[in-house]
C-alpha positions in Angstrom: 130.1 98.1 48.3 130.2 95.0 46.4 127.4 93.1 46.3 126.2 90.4 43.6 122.6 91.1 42.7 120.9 87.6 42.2 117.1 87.2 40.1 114.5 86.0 42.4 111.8 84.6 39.9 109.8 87.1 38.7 108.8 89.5 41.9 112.1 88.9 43.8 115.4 90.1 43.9 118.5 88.8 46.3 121.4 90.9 47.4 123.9 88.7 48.2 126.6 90.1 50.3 129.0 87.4 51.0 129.2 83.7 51.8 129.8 83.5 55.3 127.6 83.5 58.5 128.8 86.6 60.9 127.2 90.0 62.8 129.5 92.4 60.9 127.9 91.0 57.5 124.5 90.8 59.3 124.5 94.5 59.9 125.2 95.9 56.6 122.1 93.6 55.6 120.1 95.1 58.5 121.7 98.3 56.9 120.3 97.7 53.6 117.1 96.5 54.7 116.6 99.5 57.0 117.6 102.3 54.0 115.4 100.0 51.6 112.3 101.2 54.0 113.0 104.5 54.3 113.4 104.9 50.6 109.8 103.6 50.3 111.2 102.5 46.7 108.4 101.9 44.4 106.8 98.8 44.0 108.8 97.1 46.8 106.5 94.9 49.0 108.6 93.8 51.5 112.7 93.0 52.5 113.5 89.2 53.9 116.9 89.1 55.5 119.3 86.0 55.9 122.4 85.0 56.7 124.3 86.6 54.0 121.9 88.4 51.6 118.4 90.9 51.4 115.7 89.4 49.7 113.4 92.0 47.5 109.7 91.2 46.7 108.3 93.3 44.8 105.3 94.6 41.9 106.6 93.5 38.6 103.6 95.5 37.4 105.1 98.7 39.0 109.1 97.8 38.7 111.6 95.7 37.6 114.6 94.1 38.1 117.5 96.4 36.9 115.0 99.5 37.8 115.5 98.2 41.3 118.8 97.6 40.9 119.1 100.9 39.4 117.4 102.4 43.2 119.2 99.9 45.2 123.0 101.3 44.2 122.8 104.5 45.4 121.7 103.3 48.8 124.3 100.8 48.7 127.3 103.2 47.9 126.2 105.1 51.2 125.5 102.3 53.7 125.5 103.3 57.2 126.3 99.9 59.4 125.5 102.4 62.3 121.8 102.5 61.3 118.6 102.5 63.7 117.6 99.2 63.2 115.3 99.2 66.0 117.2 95.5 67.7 115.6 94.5 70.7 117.6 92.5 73.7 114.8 89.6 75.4 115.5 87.7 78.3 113.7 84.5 78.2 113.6 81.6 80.3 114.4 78.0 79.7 114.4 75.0 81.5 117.4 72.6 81.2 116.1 70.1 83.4 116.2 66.6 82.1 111.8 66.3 81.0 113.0 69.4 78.0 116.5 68.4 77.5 117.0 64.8 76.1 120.1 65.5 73.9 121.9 67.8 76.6 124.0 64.8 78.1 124.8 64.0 74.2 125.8 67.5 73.7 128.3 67.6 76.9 130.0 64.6 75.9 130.5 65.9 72.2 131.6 68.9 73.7 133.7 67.4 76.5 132.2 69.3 79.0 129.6 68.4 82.0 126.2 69.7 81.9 126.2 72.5 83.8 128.9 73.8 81.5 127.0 73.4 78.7 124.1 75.4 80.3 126.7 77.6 81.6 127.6 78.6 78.1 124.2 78.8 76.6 122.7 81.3 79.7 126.3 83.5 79.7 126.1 84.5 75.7 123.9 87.3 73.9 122.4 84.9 71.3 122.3 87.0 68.1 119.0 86.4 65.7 120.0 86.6 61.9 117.0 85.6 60.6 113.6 84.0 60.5 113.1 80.5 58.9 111.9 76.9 58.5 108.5 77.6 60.6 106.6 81.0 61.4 108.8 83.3 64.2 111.6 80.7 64.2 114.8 82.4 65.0 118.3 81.2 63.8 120.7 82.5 66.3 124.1 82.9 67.0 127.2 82.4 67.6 128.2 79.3 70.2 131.7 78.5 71.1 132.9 75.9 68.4 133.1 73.2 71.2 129.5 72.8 71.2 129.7 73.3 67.1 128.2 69.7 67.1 126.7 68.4 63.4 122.9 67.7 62.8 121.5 64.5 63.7 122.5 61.3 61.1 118.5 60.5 61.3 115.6 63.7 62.1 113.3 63.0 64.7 109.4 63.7 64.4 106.9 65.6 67.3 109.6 67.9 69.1 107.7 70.0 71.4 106.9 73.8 71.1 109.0 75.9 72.7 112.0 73.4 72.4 115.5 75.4 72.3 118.3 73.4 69.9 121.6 73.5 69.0 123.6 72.4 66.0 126.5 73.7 64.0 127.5 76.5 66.3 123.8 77.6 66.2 120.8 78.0 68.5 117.0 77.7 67.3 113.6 77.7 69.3 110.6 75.9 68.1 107.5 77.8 67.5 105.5 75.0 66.8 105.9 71.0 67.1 108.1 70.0 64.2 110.5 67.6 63.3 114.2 68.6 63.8 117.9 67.2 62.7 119.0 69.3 65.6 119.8 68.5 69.1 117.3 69.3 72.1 119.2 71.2 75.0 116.1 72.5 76.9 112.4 74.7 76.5 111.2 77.9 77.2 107.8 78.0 78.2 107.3 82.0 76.3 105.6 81.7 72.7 107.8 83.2 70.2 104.7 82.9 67.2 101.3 83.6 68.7 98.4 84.2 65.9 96.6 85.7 69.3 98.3 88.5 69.4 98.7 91.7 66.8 102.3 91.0 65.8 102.7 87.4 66.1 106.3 87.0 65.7 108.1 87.6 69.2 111.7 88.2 67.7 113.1 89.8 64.4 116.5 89.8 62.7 119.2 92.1 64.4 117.6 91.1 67.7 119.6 89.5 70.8 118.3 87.0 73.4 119.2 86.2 76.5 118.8 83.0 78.3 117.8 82.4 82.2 117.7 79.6 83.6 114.9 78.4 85.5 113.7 75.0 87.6 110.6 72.6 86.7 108.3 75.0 89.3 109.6 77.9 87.8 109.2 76.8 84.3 105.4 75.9 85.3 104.8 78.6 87.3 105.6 81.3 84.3 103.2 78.5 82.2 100.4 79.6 84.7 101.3 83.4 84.3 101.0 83.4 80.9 97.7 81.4 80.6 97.0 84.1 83.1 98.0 87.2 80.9 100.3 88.4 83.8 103.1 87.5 82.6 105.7 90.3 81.0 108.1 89.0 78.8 111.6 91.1 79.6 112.2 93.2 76.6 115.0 96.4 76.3 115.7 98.1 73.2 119.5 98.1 72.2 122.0 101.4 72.5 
C-alpha cells in the first residue's frame, strides 16, 4: 500500500494515506490504527486518526522515526480494511426547533429546500465520525448530500451553545463545549458528547456512526431532566 510517511517533530510520525475526505480511505486508517495496537510496537504512545492520515506519538528515547517506519511496513503490506475496529452506531436526539436552530432557515434557502427537508435529510443519514478535533470529544462527521454542501460563515460568531449540532461543507459537527464557530447552527442535542464526570469522557470515536432523532422543545427538556437525573440511557449498538 502506498502511503507517504510524513516527520511529526520529534515524537510524531504521520501516515498519510491520500488527499481526499471518504469512509473507504477512513477505514484503512482505522485499519492501520487498529494493527498499530495490536502490534504493541515499542515506544508507541498512542495513534490520532484524521481525515486522510494516522498520526504516531511516540518515545524518541525508546524508538525512532525510520525504526517505526521500519515496524509500520510490514503491517501496512497486510492491511485488513475488514478489521474489528470496535465502531459504535448512537442515536441521539436533537432539537430543530427555532430557540437551537438560528441558521436552519439560512441553510434551506442555500439548499433550496424548506425546513423540514433539511431536517428530513439530517435525521434519515448514518452520520459517519472520522475524527476528533478543534475542542475535546468534538466529532467531524459525514457525509451530507452536496445540496446542503453550504461554505463556512464570511464572519465567525462567538458563545455558540453546548451541545449545538452544525453544518458546513458537506459536514456535520456537535459542540462539546461553548465555542466560537464559522459553521452554521441547524439545531442541539441536549446528550454531552465530553463529560470530565464520567470515566471515558469522550462519547464518540473515529469509525463511529450517529444517528439523529428528532425531538420537540418538551422532549428536548424532558431528556435535560433525565439526564440531570442519571436515568437517562443514551442508545448505543455496536456495528456488524
Amino acid at each position: 500500500m502506498a502511503v507517504d510517511f510524513l516527520p511529526s517533530g520529534d515524537c510524531g510520525l504521520t501516515i498519510q494515506f491520500g488527499h481526499t475526505i471518504d469512509r473507504a480511505l477512513s477505514g484503512q486508517i482505522m485499519a492501520l490504527r487498529a494493527a498499530v495496537d495490536q502490534a504493541q510496537l515499542a515506544g508507541v504512545i498512542e495513534t490520532v486518526p484524521t481525515y486522510r492520515s494516522l498520526l504516531v506519538h511516540y518515545d524518541p528515547l525508546v524508538t525512532s522515526q525510520s525504526a517505526l517506519i521500519a515496524a509500520l511496513e510490514p503491517l501496512l503490506a497486510h492491511l485488513d480494511n475488514t478489521s474489528d475496529t470496535q465502531s459504535r452506531r448512537w442515536i441521539l436526539p436533537v432539537c430543530f426547533d427555532a430557540p437551537f436552530a438560528p441558521d436552519l432557515e439560512s441553510v434551506a434557502a442555500h439548499a433550496e429546500m424548506d425546513k423540514q427537508e433539511v431536517i428530513g435529510h439530517l435525521t434519515s443519514i448514518e452520520h459517519f465520525v472520522y475524527m476528533l478535533g478543534f475542542a475535546p470529544g468534538l466529532p467531524y462527521m459525514g457525509d451530507l448530500p452536496e445540496r446542503l454542501a453550504i461554505p463556512r460563515r464570511k464572519t465567525p460568531i462567538m458563545g455558540v451553545p453546548k451541545g449545538s449540532v452544525l453544518v458546513a461543507t458537506g459536514l456535520t459537527i456537535i459542540y462539546p463545549a461553548v465555542n466560537p464557530t464559522g459553521w452554521h447552527i441547524v439545531g442541539r442535542c441536549p446528550v454531552p458528547i465530553f463529560d470530565l464526570g464520567k470515566a471515558d469522557p469522550v462519547l464518540l470515536s473515529p469509525g463511529d456512526r450517529v444517528c439523529f432523532r428528532e425531538v420537540d422543545l418538551e422532549q428536548f427538556q424532558d431528556i435535560e431532566a433525565e439526564l440531570a437525573a442519571g436515568s437517562y440511557s443514551i442508545e448505543e449498538a455496536k456495528l456488524p
